[in-house]
N, C-alpha and C positions, 0 to 999 in steps of 0.2 A: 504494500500500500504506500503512493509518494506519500509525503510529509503533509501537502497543502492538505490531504484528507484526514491525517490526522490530526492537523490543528483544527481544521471543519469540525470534528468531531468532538474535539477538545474546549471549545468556542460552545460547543449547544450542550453537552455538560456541565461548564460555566454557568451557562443561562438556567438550566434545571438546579444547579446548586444553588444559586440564591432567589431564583424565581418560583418552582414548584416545589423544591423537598420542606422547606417551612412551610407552605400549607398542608406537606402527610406528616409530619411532625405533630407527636399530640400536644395537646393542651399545655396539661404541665410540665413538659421538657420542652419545648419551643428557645426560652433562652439560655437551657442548658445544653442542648445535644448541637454542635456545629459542623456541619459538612463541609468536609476537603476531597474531596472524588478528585479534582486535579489533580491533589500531592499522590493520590493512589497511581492514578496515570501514571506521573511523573516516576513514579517508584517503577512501575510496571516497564516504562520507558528506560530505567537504568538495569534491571533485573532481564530483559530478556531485549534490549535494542543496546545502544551502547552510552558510558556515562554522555558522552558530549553533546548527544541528543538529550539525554535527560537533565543536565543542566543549561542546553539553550530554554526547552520547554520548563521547568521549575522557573529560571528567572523570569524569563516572558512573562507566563502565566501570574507566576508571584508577584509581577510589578502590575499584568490586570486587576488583580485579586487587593494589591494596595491601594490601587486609584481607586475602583469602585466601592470595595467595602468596605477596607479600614484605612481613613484619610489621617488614624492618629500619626503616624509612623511612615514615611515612603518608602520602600527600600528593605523595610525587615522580612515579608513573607517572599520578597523577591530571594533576596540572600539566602535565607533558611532553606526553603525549597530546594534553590538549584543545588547549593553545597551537600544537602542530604542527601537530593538525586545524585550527583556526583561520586560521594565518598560509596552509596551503595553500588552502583556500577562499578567503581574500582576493586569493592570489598566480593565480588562476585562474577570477576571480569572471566575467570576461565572456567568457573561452574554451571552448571544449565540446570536453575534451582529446582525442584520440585514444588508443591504446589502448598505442602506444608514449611518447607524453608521460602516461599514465596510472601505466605502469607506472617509468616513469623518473621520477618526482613519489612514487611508493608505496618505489620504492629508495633516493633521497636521504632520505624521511624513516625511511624504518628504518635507517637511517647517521645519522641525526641523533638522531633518539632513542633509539637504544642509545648512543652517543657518551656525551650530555646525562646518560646515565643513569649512566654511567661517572667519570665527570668529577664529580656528585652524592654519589656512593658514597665519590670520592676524594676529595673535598673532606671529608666528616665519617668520613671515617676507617673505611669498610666493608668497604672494599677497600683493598690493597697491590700490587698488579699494575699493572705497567704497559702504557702505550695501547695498544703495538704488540703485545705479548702479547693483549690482551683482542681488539684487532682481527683478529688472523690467526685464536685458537681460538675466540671467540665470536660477534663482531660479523660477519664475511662467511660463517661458515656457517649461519647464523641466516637472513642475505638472503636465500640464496638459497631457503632454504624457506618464507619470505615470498612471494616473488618466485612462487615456483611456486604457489603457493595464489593471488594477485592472481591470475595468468592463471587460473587452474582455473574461479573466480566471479568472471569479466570481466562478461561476459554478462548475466548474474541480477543482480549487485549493480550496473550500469549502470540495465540496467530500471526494478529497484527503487526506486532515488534519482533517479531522471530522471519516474519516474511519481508520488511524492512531491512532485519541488518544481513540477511542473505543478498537482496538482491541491490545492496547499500556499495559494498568493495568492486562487484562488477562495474556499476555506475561510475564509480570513481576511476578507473582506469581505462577506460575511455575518452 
């Protein structure tokens, strides 16, 4: 699949993260549970395509994801994003993960980059909560709707980024 399809792709995702998933969001989790389906991508893009794609798309993405939703900060879900993407493609560069080390690689980094984001916030003064508060109401119920969307497009975004980086080195050498 070229790239412009999977930014296509990538782009009406975006749109479903902040436009439809808060309305199936129930009642009383609406401003606890927060959807990153990009950074699952962007993971998915570092785990089975290659890190460089996965931190153009993290930062890309992460600099959309600053301008439109959180205007506190410019630059920090840009940074976090692609550098996660990145260090996991590196951390996983000559493995071809299964689907439980896929998804255990997709959960450490949404703990790490909700953390980093936290930690970010607290550092310039965004935030006054503390860790253990933000992790019990925000950061593990967040995972786990991460968690369930990775498994949901295991499959397709496997494909997708495994069919990418095969027919990615042909391309280039031409």
């Amino acid at each position: 699949m070229s790239m412009n399809r999977i930014v296509a792709w990538m782009l009406l995702l975006f749109m479903m993260e902040g436009g439809l998933v808060p309305w199936l969001i129930p009642e009383g989790f609406g401003d606890r549970i927060i959807p990153h389906f990009i950074f699952v991508i962007v993971m998915y893009s570092a785990l089975y395509g290659n890190r460089h794609q996965a931190l153009m798309l993290g930062a890309g993405f992460g600099l959309l994801q600053d301008i439109v939703y959180y205007g506190h900060l410019i630059g920090a879900h840009a940074f976090i994003m692609g550098l996660i993407g990145y260090f996991a493609g590196v951390l996983l560069e000559r493995k071809r993960p299964t689907v439980m080390m896929a998804l255990t690689m997709i959960g450490f980094g949404c703990i790490l980059y909700d953390t980093t984001l936290f930690y970010l916030y607290k550092v310039f003064r965004i935030t006054d909560a503390a860790y253990a508060w933000a992790l019990l109401n925000h950061i593990l119920p967040s995972l786990f709707l991460q968690l369930a969307f990775a498994l949901a497009v295991y499959i397709p975004a496997r494909r997708i980024f495994e069919s990418r980086s095969k027919t990615a080195p042909e391309g280039e050498e031409e």
